[in-house]
C-alpha positions in Angstrom: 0.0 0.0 0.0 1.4 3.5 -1.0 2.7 5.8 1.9 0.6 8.6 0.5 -2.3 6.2 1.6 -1.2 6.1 4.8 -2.0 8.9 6.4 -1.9 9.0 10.0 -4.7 11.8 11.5 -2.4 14.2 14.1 -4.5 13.7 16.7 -4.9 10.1 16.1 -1.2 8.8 15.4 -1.7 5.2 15.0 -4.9 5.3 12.7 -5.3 4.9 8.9 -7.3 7.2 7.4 -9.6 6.3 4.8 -10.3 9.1 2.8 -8.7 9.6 -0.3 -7.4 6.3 0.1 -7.0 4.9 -4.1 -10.4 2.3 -4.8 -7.8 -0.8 -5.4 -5.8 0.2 -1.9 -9.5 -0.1 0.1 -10.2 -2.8 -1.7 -7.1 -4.6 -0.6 -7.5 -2.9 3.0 -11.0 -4.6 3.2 -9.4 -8.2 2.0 -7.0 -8.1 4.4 -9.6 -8.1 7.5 -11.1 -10.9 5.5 -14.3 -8.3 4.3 -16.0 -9.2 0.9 -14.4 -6.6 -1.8 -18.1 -4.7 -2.2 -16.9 -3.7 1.2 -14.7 -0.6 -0.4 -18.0 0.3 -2.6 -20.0 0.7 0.6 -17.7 2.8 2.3 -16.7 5.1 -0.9 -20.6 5.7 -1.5 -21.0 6.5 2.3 -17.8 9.0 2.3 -18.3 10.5 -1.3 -22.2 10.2 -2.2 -23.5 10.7 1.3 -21.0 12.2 2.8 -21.5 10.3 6.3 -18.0 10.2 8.0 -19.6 8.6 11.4 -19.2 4.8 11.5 -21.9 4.4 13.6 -24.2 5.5 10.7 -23.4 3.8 8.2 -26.2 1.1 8.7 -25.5 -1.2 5.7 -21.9 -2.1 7.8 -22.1 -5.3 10.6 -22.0 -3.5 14.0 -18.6 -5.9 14.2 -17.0 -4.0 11.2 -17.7 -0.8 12.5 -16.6 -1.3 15.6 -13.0 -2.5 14.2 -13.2 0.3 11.3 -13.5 3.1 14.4 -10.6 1.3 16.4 -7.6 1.3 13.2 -9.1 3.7 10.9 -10.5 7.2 10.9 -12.5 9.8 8.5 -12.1 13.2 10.0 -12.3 15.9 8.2 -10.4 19.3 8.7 -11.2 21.4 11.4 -13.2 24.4 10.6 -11.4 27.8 11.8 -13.4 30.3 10.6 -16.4 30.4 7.6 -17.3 33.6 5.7 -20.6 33.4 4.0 -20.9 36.4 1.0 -23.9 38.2 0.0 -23.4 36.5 -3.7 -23.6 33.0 -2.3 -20.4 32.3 -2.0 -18.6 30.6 1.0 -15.2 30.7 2.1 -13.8 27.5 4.9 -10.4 28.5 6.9 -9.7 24.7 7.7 -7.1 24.0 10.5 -4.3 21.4 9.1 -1.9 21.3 12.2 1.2 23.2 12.8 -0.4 26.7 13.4 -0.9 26.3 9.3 -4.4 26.7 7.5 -5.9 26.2 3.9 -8.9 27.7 2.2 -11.5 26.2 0.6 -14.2 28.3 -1.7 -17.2 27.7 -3.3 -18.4 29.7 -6.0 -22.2 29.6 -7.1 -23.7 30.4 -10.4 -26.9 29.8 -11.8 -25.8 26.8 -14.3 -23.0 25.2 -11.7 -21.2 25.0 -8.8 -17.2 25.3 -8.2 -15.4 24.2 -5.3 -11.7 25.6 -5.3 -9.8 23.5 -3.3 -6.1 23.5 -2.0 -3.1 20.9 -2.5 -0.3 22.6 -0.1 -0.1 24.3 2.7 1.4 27.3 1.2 3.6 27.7 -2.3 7.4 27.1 -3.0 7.0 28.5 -6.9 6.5 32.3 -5.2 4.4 33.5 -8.4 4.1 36.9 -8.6 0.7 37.4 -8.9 0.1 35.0 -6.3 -0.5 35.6 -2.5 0.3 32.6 -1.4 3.4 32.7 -2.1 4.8 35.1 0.3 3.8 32.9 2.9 6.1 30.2 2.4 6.3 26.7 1.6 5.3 24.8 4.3 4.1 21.2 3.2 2.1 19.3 0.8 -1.3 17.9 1.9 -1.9 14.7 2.4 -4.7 12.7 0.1 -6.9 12.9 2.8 -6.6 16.7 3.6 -7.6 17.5 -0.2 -10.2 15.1 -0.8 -11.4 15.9 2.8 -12.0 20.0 1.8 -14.5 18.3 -0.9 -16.2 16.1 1.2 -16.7 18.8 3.9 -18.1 21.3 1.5 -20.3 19.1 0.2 -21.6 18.3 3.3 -22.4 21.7 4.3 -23.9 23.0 0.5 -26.1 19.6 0.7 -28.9 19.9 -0.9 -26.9 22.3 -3.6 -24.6 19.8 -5.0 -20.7 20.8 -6.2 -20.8 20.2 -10.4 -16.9 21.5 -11.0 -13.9 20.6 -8.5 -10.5 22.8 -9.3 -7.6 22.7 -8.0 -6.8 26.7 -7.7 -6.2 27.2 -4.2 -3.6 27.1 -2.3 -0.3 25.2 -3.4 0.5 24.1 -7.2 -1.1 20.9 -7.5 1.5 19.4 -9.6 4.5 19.7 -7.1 1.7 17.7 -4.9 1.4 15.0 -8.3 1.6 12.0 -5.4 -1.2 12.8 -3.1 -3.5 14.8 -5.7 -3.7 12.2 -8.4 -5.8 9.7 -5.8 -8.1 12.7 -5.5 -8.4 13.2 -9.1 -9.4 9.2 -9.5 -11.9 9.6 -6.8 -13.7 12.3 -7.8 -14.2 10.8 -11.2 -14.9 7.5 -10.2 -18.6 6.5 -10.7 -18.4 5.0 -7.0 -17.2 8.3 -5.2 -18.2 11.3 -6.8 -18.9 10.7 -10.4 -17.7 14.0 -11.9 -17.4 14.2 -15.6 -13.4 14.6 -16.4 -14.0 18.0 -17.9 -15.8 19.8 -15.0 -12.1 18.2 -12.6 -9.8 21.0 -13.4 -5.6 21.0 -12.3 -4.1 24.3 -12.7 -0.2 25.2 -12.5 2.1 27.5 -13.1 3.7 25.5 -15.6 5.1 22.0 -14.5 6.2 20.5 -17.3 7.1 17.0 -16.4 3.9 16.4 -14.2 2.2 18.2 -17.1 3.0 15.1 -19.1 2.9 12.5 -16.7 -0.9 13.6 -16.1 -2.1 13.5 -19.4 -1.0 9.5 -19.1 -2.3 9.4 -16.0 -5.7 10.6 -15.9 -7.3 13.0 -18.6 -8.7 15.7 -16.7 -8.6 19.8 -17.6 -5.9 21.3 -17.6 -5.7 25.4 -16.7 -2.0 26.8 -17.3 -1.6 30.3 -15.3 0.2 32.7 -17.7 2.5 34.8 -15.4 4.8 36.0 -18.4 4.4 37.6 -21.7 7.0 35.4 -23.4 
């Protein structure tokens, strides 16, 4: 199993969490307690369709499994710092991801769709000009579950209003974060989680060339390239 899947909750050092985890990694999570494979559908519709986090309600689960899913594994989400909620409709999450460091998550309504911009790192190494994040510093990628978690959350919270677009124009580049955000990417086109078409998943950069490649033979989402030069 990938390290990037992995990922240990701060408060919770010795749990796996679960969300963002690849579909063929839960699959093989679920094997290896000796669960049927449908197992990993159950939980991804329960995480990414529902969006129930809370073991104890997901009522299509034995009372055994959940029980043993709440003692090595955990779904929290990021912790809420602060929400701002515009006159427009639109609604801004401060989320709380440890080490006195924060992201931002934003939702953007519009009459035929609605956009959740959601960050990759906890600040920016590539110190854009035109970008505020930058001048804060670099201080460390986000982890599967921290991105996929932003999504989940928001969702959550717009429910009934559902999110149509995800992109990936917050805070960090996305592409110097290719490990943990490709999982994401997967999941929120998979028919299982969120069932986005590819072309409303957007990845922007600043101009990552390698990754640039490596995506478009990874996973065929859109693309946005931010122009930052004249040449």
């Amino acid at each position: 199993m990938p390290a990037d899947a992995l990922t240990q909750n701060r408060t919770q050092p010795s749990k796996l969490s679960l969300l963002g985890m690849p579909a063929a990694n839960l699959v093989e999570f679920f094997e290896n307690l000796d669960e049927k494979p449908y197992r990993a559908r159950q939980i991804m519709r329960w995480l990414y369709q529902r969006y129930v986090t809370d073991y104890a309600q997901m009522s299509d689960l034995s009372a055994t499994l959940r029980k043993q899913l709440k003692e090595i594994t955990t779904t929290l989400l990021p912790p809420v710092l602060k929400h701002e909620h515009s006159d427009d409709g639109t609604r801004k999450w401060l989320l709380d991801v440890g080490a006195n460091q924060a992201i931002e998550t934003v939702h953007i309504p519009e009459p035929d769709r609605g956009t959740l911009c959601i960050s990759s790192q906890a600040g920016c190494a590539l110190d854009c000009a035109f970008c505020a994040t930058g001048y804060q510093g670099f201080n460390r990628n986000l982890t599967s579950a921290e991105v996929l978690g932003q999504v989940v959350l928001a969702a959550r919270e717009l429910a009934p209003a559902r999110i149509t677009n995800v992109v990936f124009m917050g805070m960090g580049e996305p592409l110097a974060n290719y490990r943990n955000v490709l999982p994401v990417v997967h999941l929120l086109i998979d028919d299982q989680a969120f069932g986005l078409s590819r072309r409303r998943v957007t990845i922007s950069t600043a101009g990552v060339v390698p990754h640039i490649l490596k995506l478009a033979g990874d996973c065929n989402v859109a693309l946005a390239v931010s122009l930052h030069a004249p040449t």
